[in-house]
N, C-alpha and C positions, 0 to 999 in steps of 0.2 A: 852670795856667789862670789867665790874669788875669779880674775881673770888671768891669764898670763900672758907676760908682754913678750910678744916675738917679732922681730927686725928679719925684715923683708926689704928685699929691693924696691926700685920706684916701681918698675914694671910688673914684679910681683903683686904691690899694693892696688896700681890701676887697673890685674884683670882681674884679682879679686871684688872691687869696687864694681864692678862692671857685670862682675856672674852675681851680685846682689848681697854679696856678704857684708858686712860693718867693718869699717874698719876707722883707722886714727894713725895721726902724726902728729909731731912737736909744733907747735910754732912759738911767738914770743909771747902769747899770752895762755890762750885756754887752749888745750888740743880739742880739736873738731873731730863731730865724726856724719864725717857723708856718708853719703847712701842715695841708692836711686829714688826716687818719687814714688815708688811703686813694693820700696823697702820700709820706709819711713820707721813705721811702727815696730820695728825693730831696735831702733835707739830707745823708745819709750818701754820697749824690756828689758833691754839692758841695764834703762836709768831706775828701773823699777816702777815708774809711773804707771796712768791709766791714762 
């Protein structure tokens, strides 16, 4: 699955982050990708995992 990277505001990023979607930012080492506690299992299909 390819993904496409689209640049969003901060505020755009926090309510997406918040209606439960995945999301990611830069930082200086690995970009993270939060998500609510109740999302989780969603990064583990992204990343392909089980």
């Amino acid at each position: 699955m390819k993904n496409k990277i689209i640049f969003v505001s901060i505020e755009t990023l926090i309510d997406r982050a918040a209606s439960g979607n995945l999301v990611s930012f830069p930082t200086y080492t690995i970009p993270p990708l939060p998500a609510r506690p109740d999302k989780s299992a969603v990064i583990f299909l992204m990343k392909g995992r089980s």
